[in-house]
PLY file of the C-alpha trace (Angstrom):
ply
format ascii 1.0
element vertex 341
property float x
property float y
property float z
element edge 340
property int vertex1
property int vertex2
end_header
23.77 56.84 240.02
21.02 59.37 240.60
21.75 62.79 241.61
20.76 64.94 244.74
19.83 68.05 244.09
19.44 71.59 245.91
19.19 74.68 243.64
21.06 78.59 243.53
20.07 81.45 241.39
22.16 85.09 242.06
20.31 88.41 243.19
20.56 89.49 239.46
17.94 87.12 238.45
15.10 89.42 239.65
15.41 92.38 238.23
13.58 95.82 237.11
13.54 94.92 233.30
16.03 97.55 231.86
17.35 96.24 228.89
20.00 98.03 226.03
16.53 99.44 224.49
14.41 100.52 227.23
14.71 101.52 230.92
13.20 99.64 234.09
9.93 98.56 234.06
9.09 97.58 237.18
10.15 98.62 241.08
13.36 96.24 242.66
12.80 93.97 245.60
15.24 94.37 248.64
17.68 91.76 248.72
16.01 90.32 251.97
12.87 89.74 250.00
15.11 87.73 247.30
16.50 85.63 250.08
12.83 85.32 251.39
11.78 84.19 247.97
14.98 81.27 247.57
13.30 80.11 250.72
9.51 79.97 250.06
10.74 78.33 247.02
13.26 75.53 248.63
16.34 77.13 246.92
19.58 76.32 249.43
22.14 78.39 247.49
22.76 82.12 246.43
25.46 83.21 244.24
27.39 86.38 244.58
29.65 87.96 242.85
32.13 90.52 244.98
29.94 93.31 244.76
26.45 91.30 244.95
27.93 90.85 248.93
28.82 94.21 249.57
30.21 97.61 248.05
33.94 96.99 247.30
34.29 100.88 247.41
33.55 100.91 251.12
36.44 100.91 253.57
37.67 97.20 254.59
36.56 97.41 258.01
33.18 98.58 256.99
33.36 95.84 254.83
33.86 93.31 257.05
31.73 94.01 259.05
28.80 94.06 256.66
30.38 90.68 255.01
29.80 89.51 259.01
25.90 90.26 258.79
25.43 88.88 255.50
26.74 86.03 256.53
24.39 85.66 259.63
21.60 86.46 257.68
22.36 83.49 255.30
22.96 81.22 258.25
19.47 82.27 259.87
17.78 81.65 256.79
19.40 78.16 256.04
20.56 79.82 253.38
24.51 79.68 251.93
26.76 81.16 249.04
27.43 79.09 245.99
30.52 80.77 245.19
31.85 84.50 244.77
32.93 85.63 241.27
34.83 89.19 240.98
32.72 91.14 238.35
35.50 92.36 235.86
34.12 94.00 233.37
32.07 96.74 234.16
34.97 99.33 236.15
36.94 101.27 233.88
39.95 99.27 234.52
39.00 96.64 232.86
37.17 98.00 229.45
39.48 96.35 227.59
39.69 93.01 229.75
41.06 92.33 233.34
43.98 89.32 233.00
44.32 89.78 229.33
44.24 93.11 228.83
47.57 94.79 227.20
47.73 97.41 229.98
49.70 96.40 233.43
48.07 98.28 235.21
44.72 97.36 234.55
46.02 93.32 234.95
46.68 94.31 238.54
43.65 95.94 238.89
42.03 92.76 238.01
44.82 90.54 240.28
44.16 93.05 243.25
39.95 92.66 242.64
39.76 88.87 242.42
42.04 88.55 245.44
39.64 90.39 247.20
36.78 87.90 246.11
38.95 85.38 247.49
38.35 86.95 251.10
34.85 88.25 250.59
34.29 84.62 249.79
36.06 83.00 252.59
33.81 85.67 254.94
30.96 84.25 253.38
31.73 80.55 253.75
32.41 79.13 250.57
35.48 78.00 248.60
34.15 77.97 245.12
35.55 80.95 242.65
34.25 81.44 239.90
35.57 83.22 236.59
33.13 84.16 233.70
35.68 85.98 231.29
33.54 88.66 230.34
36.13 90.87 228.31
38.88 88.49 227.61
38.84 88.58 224.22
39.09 91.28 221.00
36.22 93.36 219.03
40.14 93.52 216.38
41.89 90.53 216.14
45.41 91.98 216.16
44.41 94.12 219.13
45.63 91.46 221.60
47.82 88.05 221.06
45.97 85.12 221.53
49.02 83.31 222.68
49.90 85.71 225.13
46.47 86.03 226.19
46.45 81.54 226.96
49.43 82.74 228.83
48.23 85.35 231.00
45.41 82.71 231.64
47.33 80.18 233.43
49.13 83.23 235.36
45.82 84.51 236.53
44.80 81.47 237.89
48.16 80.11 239.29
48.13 83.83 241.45
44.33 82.84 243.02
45.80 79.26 243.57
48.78 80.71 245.09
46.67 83.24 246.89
44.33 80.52 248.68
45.59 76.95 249.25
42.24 75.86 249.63
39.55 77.68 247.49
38.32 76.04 244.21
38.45 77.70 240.79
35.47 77.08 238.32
35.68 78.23 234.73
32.46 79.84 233.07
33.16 79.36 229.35
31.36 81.55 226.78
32.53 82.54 223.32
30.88 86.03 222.88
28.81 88.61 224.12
30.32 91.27 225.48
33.05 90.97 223.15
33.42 90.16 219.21
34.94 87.23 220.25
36.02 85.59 223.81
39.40 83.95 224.14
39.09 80.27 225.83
35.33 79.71 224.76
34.48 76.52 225.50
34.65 74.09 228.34
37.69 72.09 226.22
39.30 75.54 226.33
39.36 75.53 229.88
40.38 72.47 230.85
43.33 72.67 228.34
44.14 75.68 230.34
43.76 73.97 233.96
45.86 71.57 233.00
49.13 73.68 232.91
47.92 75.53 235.80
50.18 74.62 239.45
46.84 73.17 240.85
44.61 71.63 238.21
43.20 69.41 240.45
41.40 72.99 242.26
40.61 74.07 238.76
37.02 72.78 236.98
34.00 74.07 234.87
30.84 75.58 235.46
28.68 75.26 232.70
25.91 77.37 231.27
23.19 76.15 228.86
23.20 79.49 226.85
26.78 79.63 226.42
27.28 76.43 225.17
24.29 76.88 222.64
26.29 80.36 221.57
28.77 78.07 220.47
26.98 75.88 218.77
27.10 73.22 221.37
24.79 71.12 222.69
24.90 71.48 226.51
24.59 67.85 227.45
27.71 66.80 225.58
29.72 69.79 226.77
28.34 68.64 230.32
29.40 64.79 230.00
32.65 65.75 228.51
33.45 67.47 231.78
31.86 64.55 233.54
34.38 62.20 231.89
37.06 64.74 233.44
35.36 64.57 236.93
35.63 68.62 236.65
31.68 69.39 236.25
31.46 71.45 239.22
28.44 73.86 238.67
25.40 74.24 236.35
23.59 77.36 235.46
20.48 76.01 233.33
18.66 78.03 230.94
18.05 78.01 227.97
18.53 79.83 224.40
16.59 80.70 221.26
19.55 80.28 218.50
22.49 81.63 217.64
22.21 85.39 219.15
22.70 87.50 222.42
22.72 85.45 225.51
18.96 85.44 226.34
18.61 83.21 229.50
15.07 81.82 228.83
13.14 79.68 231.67
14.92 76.20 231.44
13.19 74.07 228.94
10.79 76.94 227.66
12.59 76.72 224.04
13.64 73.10 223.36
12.54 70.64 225.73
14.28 67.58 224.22
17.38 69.28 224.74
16.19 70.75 228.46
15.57 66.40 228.38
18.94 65.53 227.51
21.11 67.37 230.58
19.03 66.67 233.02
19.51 62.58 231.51
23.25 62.87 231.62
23.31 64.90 234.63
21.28 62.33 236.56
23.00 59.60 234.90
26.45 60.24 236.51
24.94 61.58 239.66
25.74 65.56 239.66
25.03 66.64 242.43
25.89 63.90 244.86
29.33 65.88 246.13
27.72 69.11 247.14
27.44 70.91 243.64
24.49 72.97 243.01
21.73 73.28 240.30
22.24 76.65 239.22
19.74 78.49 237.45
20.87 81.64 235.71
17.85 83.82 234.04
16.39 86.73 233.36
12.87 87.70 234.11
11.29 89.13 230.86
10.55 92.61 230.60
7.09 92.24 230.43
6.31 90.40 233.90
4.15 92.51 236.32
6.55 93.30 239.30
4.38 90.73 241.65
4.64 87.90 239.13
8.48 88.36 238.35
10.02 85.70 239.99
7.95 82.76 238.10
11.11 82.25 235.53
13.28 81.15 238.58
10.16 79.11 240.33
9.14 78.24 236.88
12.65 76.82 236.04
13.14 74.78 239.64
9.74 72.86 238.79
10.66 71.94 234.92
14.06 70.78 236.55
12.46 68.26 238.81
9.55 66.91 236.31
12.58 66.45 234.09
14.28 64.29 236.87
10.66 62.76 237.23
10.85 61.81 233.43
14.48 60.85 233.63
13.73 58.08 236.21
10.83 56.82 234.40
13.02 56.02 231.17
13.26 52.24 230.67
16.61 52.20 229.71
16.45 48.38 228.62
14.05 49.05 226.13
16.60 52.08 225.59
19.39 50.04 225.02
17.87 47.81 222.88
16.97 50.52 220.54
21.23 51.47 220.99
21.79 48.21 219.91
20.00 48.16 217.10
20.22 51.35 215.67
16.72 52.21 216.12
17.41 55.91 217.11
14.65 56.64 215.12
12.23 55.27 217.65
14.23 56.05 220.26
14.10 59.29 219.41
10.23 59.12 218.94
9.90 56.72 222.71
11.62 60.51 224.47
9.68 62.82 222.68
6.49 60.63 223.36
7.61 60.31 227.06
7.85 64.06 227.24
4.51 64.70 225.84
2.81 62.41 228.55
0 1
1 2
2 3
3 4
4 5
5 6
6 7
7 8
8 9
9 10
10 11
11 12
12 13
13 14
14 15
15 16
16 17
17 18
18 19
19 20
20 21
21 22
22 23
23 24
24 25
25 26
26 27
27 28
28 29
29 30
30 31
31 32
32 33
33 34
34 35
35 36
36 37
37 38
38 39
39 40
40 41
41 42
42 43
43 44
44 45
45 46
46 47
47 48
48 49
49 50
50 51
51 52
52 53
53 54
54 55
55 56
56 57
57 58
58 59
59 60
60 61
61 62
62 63
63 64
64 65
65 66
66 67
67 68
68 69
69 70
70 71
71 72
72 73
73 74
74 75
75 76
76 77
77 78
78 79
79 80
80 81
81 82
82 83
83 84
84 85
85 86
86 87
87 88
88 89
89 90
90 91
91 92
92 93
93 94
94 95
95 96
96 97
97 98
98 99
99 100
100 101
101 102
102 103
103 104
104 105
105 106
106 107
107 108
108 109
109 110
110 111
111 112
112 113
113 114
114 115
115 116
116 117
117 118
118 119
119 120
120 121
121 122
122 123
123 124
124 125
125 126
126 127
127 128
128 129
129 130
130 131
131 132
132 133
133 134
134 135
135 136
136 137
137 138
138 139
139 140
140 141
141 142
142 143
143 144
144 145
145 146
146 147
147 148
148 149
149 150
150 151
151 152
152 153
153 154
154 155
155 156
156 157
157 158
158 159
159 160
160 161
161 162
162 163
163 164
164 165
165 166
166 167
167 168
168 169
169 170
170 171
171 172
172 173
173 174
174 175
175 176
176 177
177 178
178 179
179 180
180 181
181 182
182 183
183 184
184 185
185 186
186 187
187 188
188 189
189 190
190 191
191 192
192 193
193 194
194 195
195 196
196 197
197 198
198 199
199 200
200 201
201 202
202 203
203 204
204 205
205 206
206 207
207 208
208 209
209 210
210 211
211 212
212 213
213 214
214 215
215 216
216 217
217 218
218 219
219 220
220 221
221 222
222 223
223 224
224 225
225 226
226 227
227 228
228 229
229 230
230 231
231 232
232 233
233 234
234 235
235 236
236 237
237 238
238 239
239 240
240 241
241 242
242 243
243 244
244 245
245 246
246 247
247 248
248 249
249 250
250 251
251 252
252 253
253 254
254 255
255 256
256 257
257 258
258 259
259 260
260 261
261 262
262 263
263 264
264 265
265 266
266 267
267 268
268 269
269 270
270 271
271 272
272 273
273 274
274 275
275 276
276 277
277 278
278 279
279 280
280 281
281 282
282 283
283 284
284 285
285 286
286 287
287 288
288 289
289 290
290 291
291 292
292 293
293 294
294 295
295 296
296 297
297 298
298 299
299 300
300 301
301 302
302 303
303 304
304 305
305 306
306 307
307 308
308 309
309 310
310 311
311 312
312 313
313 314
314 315
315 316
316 317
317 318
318 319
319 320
320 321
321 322
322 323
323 324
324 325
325 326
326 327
327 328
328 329
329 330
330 331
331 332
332 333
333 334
334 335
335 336
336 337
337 338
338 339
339 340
């Protein structure tokens, strides 16, 4: 069943090009010439997370209100939000993690935050949460208990499910990077937890290219193993030069068999087809001229599509065939040499 598909990227994707080792290198675009752009370029999605939408230090009623005109502007530009996703890890609070962390107080901190992405999200018109969990995890083993840490898991998302009746919670898995090492890694890790949550059936998996090649993954099969679970409920597509820091290349720039193979199994079971979004998540390199800096995202929307172009093309009798026989050897060689057309 063939997918139908409208695209998201988040404001952070066009950047000035400050990196760990060197400052900006280029001047910012407003965030009405980002929406502009996700327009020009037939994008239907923008992703947020609590402080993308507005400053969380501002009094609520200022809030609102700007959460009111954001909202407006989306509508006017045919625009909406993908989801909201509280951004716990860069406030003090939450140095050491937000739901995991071994201080109460800074748990709370991280309770009080994402409840407020709940309503910033529910102002903006969308019911997807999602959780990337940045700084859930140790740089020491024995500085936090990993069982205690599964634990405090489930209890941070039963207290959003509790806290919303209605909104949905996607995981975004990822085993390192900020930390040593992340606790739930993997999109198996997440649906193990989901499933003792009070709600699993509001509980699935985003999935990002990078961080399933960070652990070793291939993305496809970490894709179609949430299919299988009817819990793939967002994308962000990228892609990843080895085993390293999470680079979020143009999708398909590294390794385009592999670029190939999600957009097969994606297609294949028809993602797409109940709202969910291609999201692309990527960073503009450091050395794009200012006026050229959005061609990763562009760049990344038109790979997508000759990919589904490709896709639809296959012959999958002559495919299956080669299945049956065990020819993956020329099966192997008919996708590369349908790639290189």
């Amino acid at each position: 069943m063939a997918g139908t598909y409208r695209f998201s990227f988040g404001p952070w994707n066009i950047h000035e090009g400050a990196d760990p080792f060197g400052p900006v290198t280029r001047d910012s675009f407003s965030f009405k010439e980002k929406l502009d752009f996700a327009v020009k370029e037939g994008f239907g999605g923008i992703q947020f997370h609590d402080d993308d939408a507005v400053d969380i230090a501002l009094p609520l009623a200022e809030q609102e209100k700007r959460l009111k005109e954001l909202k407006a502007m989306l509508d006017d530009m045919g625009l909406e939000a993908e989801f909201v996703a509280p951004r716990l890890w860069e406030h003090p609070q939450v140095v050491d993690g937000g739901w995991t962390s071994n201080s109460t107080v800074c748990r709370q901190y991280a309770f009080d935050r994402s409840k407020r992405a709940v309503d910033i999200a529910n102002a903006l018109g969308t019911k997807r949460i999602v959780l990337w969990p940045a700084r859930e995890g140790t740089y020491i083993r024995e500085a936090k208990d990993p069982k205690v840490a599964a634990d405090r898991f489930v209890e941070y998302i039963d207290m959003l499910l509790n806290y919303d009746k209605d909104i949905r919670i996607l995981g975004e898995m990822k085993p390192n990077e900020p930390m040593d090492s992340t606790f739930c890694p993997t999109t198996g890790h997440f649906l193990a937890i989901a499933s003792r949550t009070i709600d699993p059936d509001r509980v699935g998996i985003l999935i990002e290219s990078a961080h399933a090649i960070l652990a070793n993954l291939e993305p496809s099969e970490e894709m179609g193993f949430a299919l299988s679970f009817s819990k793939l409920w967002g994308i962000h597509l990228n892609d990843q030069n080895g085993l390293k820091f999470d680079e979020d290349k143009t999708f398909g720039s590294v390794n385009l068999g592999r670029a190939f193979s999600q957009v097969y199994i994606l297609d294949k079971y028809g993602y797409g087809n109940d709202g969910e979004y291609v999201g692309l998540d990527i960073k503009v390199l450091r050395t794009q001229p200012r006026d050229v800096s959005m061609k990763h995202l562009s760049n990344s929307k038109r790979i997508f599509e000759m990919l589904v172009q490709k896709v639809r093309s296959c012959n999958e009798s002559y495919m299956e065939e080669l299945r049956q026989v065990r020819d993956y050897e020329e099966l192997s060689f008919y996708i590369t040499s349908l790639l290189m057309k």
